[in-house]
Each structure stands twice: as structure tokens, then as C-alpha cells.
N, C-alpha and C positions, 0 to 999 in steps of 0.2 A: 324176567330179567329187568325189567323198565320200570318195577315196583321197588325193586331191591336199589337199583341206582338212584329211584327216587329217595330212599330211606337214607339211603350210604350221601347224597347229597346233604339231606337235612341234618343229618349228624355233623358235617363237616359245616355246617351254615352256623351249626349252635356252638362246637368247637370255638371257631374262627371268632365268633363272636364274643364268647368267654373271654378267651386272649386276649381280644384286644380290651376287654373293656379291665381285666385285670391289670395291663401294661397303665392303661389311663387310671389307674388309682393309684399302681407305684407310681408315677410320674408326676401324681400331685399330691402324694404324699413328701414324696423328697424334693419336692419344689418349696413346699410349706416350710419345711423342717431348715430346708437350706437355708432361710431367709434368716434365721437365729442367728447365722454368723454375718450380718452386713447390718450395719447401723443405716437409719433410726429402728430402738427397739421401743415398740407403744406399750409403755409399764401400765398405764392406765386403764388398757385394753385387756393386757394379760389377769390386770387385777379383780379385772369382772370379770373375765373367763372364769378365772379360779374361783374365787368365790360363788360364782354359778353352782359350777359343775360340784364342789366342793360343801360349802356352805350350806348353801341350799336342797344339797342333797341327801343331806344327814338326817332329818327325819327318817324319809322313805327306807335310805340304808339301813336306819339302826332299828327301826321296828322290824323291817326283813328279818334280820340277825339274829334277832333279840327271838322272835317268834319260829325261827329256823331252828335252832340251838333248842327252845324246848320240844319241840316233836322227836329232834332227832334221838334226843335223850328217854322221850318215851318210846321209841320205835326202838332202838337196841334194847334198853331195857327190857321190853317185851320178847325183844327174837335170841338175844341173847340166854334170859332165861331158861330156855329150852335146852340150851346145852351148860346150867349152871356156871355159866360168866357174867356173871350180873358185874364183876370188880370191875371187868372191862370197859363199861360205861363209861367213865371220865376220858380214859383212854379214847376209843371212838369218835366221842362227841368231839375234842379239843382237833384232833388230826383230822378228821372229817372239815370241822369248821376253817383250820387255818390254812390247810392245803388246798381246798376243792370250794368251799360251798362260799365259804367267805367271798374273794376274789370273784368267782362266778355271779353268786348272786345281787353283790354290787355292783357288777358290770351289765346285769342285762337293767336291773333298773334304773341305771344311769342312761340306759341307752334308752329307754323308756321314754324317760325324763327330758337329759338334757340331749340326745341326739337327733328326739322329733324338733326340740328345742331349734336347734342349729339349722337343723332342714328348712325349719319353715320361715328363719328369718331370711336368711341367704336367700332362699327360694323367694320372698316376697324382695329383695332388693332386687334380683337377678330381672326379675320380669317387669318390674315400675324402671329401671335403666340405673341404680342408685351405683351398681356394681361400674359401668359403663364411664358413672358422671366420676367415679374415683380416680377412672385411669383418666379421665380430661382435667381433672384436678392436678394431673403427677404423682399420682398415690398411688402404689402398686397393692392391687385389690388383694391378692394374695399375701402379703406383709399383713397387711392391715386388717384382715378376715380371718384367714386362717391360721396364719402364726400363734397368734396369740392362744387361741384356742387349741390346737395342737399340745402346746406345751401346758395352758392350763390344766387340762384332761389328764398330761401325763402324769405331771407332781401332784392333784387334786385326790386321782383314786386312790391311791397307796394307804394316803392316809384315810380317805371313809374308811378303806378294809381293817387298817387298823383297829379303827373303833367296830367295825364288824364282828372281828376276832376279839374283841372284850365282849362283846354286848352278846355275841352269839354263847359263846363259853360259859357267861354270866346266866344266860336263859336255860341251857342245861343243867348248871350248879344248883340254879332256881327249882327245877322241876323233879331232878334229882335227890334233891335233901328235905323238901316240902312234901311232895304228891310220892314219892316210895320211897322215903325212910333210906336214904342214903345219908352215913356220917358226913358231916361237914369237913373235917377235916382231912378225913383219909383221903374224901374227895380231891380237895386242894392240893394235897399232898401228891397223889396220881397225877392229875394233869399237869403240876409242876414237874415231876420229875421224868412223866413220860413224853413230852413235848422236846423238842431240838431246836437252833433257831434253823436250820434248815428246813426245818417245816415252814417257820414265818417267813422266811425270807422268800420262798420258793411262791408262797404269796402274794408276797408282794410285788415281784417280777409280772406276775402273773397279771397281777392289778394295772401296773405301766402301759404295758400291753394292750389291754382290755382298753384302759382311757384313751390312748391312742387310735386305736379302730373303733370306738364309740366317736370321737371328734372327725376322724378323716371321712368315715359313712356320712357324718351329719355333713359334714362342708360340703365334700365331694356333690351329692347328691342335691341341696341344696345352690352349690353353687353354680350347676350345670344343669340346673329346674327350667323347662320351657311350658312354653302354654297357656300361660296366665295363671288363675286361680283354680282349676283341674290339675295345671302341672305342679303346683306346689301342694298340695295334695299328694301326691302321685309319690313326689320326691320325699317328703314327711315317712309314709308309708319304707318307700325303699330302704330310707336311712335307717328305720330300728329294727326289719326284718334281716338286712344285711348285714348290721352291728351283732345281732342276737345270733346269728348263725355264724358268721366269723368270731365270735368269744367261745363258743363252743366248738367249735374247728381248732383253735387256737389253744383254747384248754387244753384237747388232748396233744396238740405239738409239745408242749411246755411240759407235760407229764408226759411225754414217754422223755425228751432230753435231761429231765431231772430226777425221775425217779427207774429208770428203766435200769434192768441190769444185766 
């Protein structure tokens, strides 16, 4: 009996503990977000944000894409064959990339990128007091940290996915009409007409999302780093294992509310 209460406590210890520490991420999640509507807005902060996350993030994105879009084009190719739908390829590759792989794959490698990014800078102000000297300054640390970033992430992803969904689509077309003699045209002709913008859009959403819970894991964790140079470390770590598992958590919310029937 004293083994079972021991267990039925620790479940309720890891419970309790989840809550709350979920409550403290909505809480500074909508503290951040709040701060959009009260003047001063730092344009020059948000304009690094974005171009960070954005900018700078376009390489990594669009070779993803680029090299996602031709496997996947050989990989149906090949499974589809078996039951002689080889036409189906264009189809596949285009709805796979704009629905799912696009949005997703851009998101975890943003999170990669610029979430360790964010972790470990916040995390090294947090601990040197830089965070501390803001609010002695009059500068509310959350304005001037997180805001900008929040929002940069949000408008920034949509568009890499953008170019995810050219580049990945592009690397299928590629491998489609070069490496197994798929017409060029019919091809174009398929993924134009089988495509909806419901597919892109639903991406797109997707991407918002995604850059969102890529920047709040980075700050969150980063701005709440203790310990010195172990704890920024630590937090580094938490940020993009927590972004990478809430995008695909998230994933599926957004797919069963958009595509579910």
C-alpha cells in the first residue's frame, strides 16, 4: 500500500509540476504579446528579429525543402508504382510539401537555429544581470526582449514556408522529370490543378504557429536561465527540445481542426 501511495504521489508531483510550469509559459507568452498594443514599439529590434529568424534562415530552409521534395518524389514513385499510380506523384509530392512537410520542416530547423539562438543570448544576459540593469534603466525587459522577437518569428516563418513550398515542389519536379522520365508538362499541369489554396493556407497557419512556439521556448527558457554558464547551457538545450516537440504536438492540433471530417 505505501509503495502504491508512493507512486500515486510522484505522479501527482509531475502532474502539479507540468501545470504549473505550462500556466508560466501561457503567462509570458501573453505578457509578451500584450506589450504590441502599448507604445514605445523598438522597430529596430523587431527588424533584427526578423531578419534573423527570417533572413538568415533561408539557406538551411530552402536546401531542407529543396532536398525533402526530391526523396519524397522518389519514395512515392517507387511505392506508388506497385499499385501502377505512378500519375499520382505530382499530386502527393505538392500536398505532402504544402500541408505537412513544408511548415513542419521549417519549423523544427528554425528551432534549431534561431531558438538555441534566443536561449543562449537571453540566458547569457539573465545570468551577467544585463536583464536586471534594463529594468534599472526603466526599460521593461519584456518589451524590449521578447516582443519583438515574438512577433518577428511570427511574420518571418510564413514566408521561409513560402519559399519551402517552391523549392520543395521545385526538387520533386526536378527528380520527377530528370531521374524517371516524368513529362514536364503533365507534371506542372497536375500539381497546378490538383493543389487548392486551402492546402497553402493551412500551411501557412501552421508556420505562424510554429514561429511562435519557436520564439516563446527560446525567450521563455532563456529568460528564466539560472546558474551561470551550466544554466545557459541547460536552457539552450530545453529551448529547441521543447520547440521541436510542441511543433509537432501542434501539427497535429492544426490537422485534425483543418482537415478532420
Amino acid at each position: 500500500m505505501k509503495h502504491l501511495l508512493d507512486a500515486l504521489a510522484t505522479i501527482g508531483r509531475v502532474l502539479l509540476g507540468t501545470f504549473r510550469l505550462t500556466g508560466r509559459i501561457a503567462v509570458f507568452g501573453l505578457e509578451g504579446m500584450s506589450h504590441l498594443a502599448r507604445p514605445p514599439l523598438y522597430g529596430k529590434l523587431f527588424l533584427r528579429a526578423f531578419l534573423d529568424i527570417g533572413y538568415f534562415s533561408l539557406p538551411v530552409v530552402a536546401l531542407t525543402a529543396v532536398f525533402t521534395g526530391m526523396v519524397l518524389a522518389l519514395q512515392s514513385a517507387t511505392g506508388l508504382s506497385r499499385f501502377n499510380a505512378e500519375s499520382a506523384v505530382a499530386n502527393l509530392v505538392v500536398l505532402s510539401i504544402t500541408r505537412e512537410l513544408g511548415p513542419v520542416l521549417a519549423g523544427l530547423m528554425v528551432a534549431g537555429r534561431v531558438g538555441a539562438a534566443m536561449a543562449a543570448e537571453l540566458g547569457t544576459m539573465r545570468v551577467t544581470d544585463q536583464i536586471d540593469a534594463l529594468t534599472t534603466l526603466s526599460t521593461n525587459p519584456m518589451k524590449y526582449l521578447v516582443t519583438p522577437r515574438l512577433l518577428g518569428a511570427v511574420l518571418a516563418l510564413p514566408l521561409l514556408v513560402v519559399v519551402a513550398d517552391i523549392l520543395g515542389v521545385l526538387g520533386g519536379f526536378v527528380i520527377a522529370t530528370v531521374k524517371l522520365g516524368f513529362n514536364a508538362e503533365i507534371y506542372l499541369t497536375n500539381t497546378v490543378n490538383f493543389v487548392q489554396s486551402g492546402d497553402v493556407v493551412s500551411g501557412l497557419v501552421k508556420a505562424a504557429v510554429f514561429g511562435f512556439l519557436v520564439a516563446l521556448m527560446g525567450c521563455f527558457h532563456g529568460y528564466n536561465s539560472r546558474g551561470g554558464a551550466q544554466g545557459v547551457g541547460t536552457a539552450t538545450t530545453n529551448a529547441v527540445v521543447s520547440a521541436s516537440v510542441l511543433i509537432l504536438a501542434f501539427d497535429y492540433v492544426l490537422t485534425e481542426l483543418f482537415f478532420a471530417r
